[in-house]
C-alpha positions in Angstrom: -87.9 107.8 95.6 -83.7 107.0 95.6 -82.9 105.5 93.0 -81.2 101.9 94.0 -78.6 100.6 92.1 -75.4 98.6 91.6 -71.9 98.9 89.7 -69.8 96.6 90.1 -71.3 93.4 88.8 -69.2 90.5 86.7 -70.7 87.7 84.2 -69.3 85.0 82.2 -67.4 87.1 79.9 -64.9 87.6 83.1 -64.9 85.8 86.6 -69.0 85.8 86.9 -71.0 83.1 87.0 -74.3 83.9 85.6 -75.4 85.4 82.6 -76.1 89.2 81.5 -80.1 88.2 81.4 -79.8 86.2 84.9 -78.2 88.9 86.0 -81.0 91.2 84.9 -83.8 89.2 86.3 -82.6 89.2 89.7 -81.7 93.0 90.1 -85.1 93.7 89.2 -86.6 90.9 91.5 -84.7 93.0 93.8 -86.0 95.8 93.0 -83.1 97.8 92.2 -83.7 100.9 89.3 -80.1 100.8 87.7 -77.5 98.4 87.3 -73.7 98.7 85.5 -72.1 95.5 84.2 -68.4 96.3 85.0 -66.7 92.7 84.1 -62.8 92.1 83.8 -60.2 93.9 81.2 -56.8 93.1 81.7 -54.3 94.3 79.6 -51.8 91.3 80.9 -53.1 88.4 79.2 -54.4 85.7 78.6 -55.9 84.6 81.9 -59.3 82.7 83.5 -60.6 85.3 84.7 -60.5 88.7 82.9 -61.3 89.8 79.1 -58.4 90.9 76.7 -59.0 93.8 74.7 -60.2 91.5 72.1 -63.2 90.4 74.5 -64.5 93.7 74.7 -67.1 94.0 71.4 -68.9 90.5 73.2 -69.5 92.6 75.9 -71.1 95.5 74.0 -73.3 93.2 72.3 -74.5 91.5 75.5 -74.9 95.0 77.1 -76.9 96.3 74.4 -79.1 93.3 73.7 -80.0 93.4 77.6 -80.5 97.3 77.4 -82.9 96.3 74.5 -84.7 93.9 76.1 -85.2 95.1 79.4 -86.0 98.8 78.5 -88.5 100.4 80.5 -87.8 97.8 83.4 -84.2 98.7 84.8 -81.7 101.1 83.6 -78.6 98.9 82.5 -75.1 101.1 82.0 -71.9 100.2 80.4 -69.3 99.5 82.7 -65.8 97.6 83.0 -63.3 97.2 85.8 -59.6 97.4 84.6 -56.3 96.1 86.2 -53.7 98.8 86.3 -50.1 98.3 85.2 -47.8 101.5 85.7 -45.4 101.0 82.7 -49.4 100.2 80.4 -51.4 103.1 81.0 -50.8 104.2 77.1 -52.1 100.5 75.8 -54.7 100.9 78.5 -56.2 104.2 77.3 -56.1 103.2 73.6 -58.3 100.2 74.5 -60.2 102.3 76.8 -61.2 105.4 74.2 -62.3 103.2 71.4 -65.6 102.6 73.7 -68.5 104.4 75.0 -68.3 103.9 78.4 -70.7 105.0 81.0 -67.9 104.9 83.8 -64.7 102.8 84.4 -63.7 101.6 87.6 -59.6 100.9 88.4 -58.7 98.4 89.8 -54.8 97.2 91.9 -54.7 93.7 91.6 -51.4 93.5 90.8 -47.9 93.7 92.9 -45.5 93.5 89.8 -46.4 90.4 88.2 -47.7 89.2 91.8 -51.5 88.8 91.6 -51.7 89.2 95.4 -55.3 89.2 95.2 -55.6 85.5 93.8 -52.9 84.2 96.3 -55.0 82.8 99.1 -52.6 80.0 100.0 -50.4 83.2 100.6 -47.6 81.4 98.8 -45.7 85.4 98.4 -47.1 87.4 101.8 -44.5 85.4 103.9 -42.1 87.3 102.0 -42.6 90.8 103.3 -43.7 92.7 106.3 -47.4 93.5 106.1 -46.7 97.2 106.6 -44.3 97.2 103.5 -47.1 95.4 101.3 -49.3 98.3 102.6 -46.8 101.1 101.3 -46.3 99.0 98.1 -50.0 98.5 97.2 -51.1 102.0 97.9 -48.5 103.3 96.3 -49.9 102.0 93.2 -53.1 102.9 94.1 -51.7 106.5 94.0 -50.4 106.1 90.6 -54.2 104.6 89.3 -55.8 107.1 90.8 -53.4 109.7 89.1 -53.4 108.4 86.0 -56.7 109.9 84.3 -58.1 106.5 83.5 -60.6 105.9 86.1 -64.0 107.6 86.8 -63.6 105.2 90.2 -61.2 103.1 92.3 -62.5 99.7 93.2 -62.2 98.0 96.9 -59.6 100.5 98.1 -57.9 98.4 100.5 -57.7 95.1 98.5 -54.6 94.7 100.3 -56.0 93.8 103.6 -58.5 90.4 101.7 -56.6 87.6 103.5 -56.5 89.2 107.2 -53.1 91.4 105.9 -53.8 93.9 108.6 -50.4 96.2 108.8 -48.1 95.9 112.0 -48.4 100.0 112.9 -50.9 103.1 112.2 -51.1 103.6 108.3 -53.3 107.2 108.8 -51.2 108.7 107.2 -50.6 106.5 103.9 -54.8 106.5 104.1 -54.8 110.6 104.3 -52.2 111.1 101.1 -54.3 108.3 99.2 -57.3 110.5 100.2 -55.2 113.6 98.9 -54.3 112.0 95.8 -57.9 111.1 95.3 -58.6 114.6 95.8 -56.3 115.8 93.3 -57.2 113.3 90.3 -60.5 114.2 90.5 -61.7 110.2 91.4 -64.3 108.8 93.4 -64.4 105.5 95.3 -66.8 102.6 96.1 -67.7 101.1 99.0 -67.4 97.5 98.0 -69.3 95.1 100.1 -68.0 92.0 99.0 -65.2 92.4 101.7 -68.0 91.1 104.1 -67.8 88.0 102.8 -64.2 87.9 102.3 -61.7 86.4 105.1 -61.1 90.1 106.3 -64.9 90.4 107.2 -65.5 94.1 106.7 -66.2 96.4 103.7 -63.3 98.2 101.4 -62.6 100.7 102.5 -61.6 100.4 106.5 -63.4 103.0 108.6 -60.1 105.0 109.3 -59.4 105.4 105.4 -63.1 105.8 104.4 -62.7 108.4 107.3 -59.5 110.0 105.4 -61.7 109.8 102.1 -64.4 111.4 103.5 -62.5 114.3 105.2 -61.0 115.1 102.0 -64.4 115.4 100.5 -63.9 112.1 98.0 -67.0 111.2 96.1 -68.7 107.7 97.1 -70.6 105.1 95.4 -71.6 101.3 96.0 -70.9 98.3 94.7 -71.6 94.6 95.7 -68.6 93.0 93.2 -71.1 90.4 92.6 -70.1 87.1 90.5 -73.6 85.4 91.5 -76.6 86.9 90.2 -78.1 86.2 94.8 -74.8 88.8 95.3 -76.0 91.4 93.9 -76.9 94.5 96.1 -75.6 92.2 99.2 -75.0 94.5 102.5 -75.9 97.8 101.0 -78.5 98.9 103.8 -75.5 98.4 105.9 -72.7 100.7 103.7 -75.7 103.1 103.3 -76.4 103.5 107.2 -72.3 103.5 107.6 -72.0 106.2 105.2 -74.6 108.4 106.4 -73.8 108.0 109.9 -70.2 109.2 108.5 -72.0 112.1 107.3 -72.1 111.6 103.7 -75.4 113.1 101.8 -74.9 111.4 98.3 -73.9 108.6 96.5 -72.4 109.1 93.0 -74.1 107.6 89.8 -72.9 108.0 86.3 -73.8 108.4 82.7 -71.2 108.7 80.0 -68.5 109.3 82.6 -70.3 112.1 84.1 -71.1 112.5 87.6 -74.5 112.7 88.9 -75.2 112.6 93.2 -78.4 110.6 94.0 -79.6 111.4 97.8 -78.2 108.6 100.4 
């Protein structure tokens, strides 16, 4: 039987509103195998809704206590979902190697200083061309993805959230993003949250998840759930999506390695 699971959960300890254990509880009610708690580091700080470094041992406490508890019912991994900063990836990795990790996720939810992805009264878009904030975000998605602190990069096209859909083609910004994905050795998620998000459709788009899958870019899933009913939402959907696409596998982890569970 596949093995269903999710990695890209958040709790309390970031932007979540449920607990570890509620958490838990509803995974299994439905009935997924494996779970990864990937809550928010950011190395920028202090804000509402991401850990500082300093957060991190709560969350290794409240992993493990849920690992203990639950053994032998679901598979719980160790998971966290960090903001990149090009001018931090030295303070990032120092945080980063002083934990266990089953796999981290990277994440672009910065322009600058500009959290773009928190602006939804889109008090900074008026200021730019939506084909410029595409070159500017993926441009750091490049650099994330390069940087060799990521096992995966998180809703790929953030950029588009609040309907930013760019002015012209951008094939050939997705196909060097799937080129540099190639080279870093990264994989991606489908994240299905952007269902329920003003732009109404998964991260990524069908013609860069087309680029990503054309340059042979490892795939897995996750829901970005901050209510425990979130969890696993639309995944039937991304899985029928992907294997129409033609993928075979899905990518799971353990202690940053790889491992391809059957779509």
């Amino acid at each position: 039987m596949p093995i269903r699971f999710d990695y890209h959960m958040h709790t309390r300890l970031s932007d979540g509103k449920n607990s570890h254990e509620e958490m838990v509880e509803e995974a299994i009610k439905k009935g997924f195998n494996e779970i990864g708690f990937s809550d928010h580091f950011c190395i920028k700080g202090p804000n509402s809704w991401a850990m500082e470094a300093d957060g991190i041992p709560k969350m290794v406490s409240e992993i493990d206590a849920v690992q203990k508890k639950y053994d032998g019912k679901i598979r719980i991994l160790f998971g966290i979902e960090v903001d990149y900063f090009p001018d931090k990836e030295d303070e990032i990795a120092q945080v980063l190697k002083q934990y266990s990790f089953d796999y981290v996720i990277g994440s672009v939810h910065f322009l600058d200083d500009w959290n773009y992805d928190s602006d939804s009264a889109h008090k900074r878009y008026t200021e730019f061309s939506n084909d410029y904030l595409y070159q500017w975000y993926f441009a750091e998605l490049q650099k994330a993805a390069s940087s060799g602190l990521f096992d995966t990069m998180a809703h790929p096209d953030l950029i588009k959230k609040f309907q930013v859909w760019p002015e012209s083609a951008q094939n050939g910004l997705f196909r060097t993003t799937a080129e540099i994905f190639a080279d870093a050795g990264v994989a991606f998620e489908v994240n299905t949250s952007g269902i329920d998000r003003p732009c109404g459709e998964f991260f990524p788009g069908k013609e860069f998840l087309t680029e990503l899958f054309n340059a042979d870019i490892p795939v897995t899933l996750g829901s970005d759930s901050h209510k425990a009913e979130q969890i696993g939402r639309y995944f039937n959907d991304a899985k029928t999506m992907l294997k129409e696409l033609g993928y075979p596998n899905l990518v799971r982890y353990r202690k940053r390695e790889r491992i391809n569970e059957p779509l």
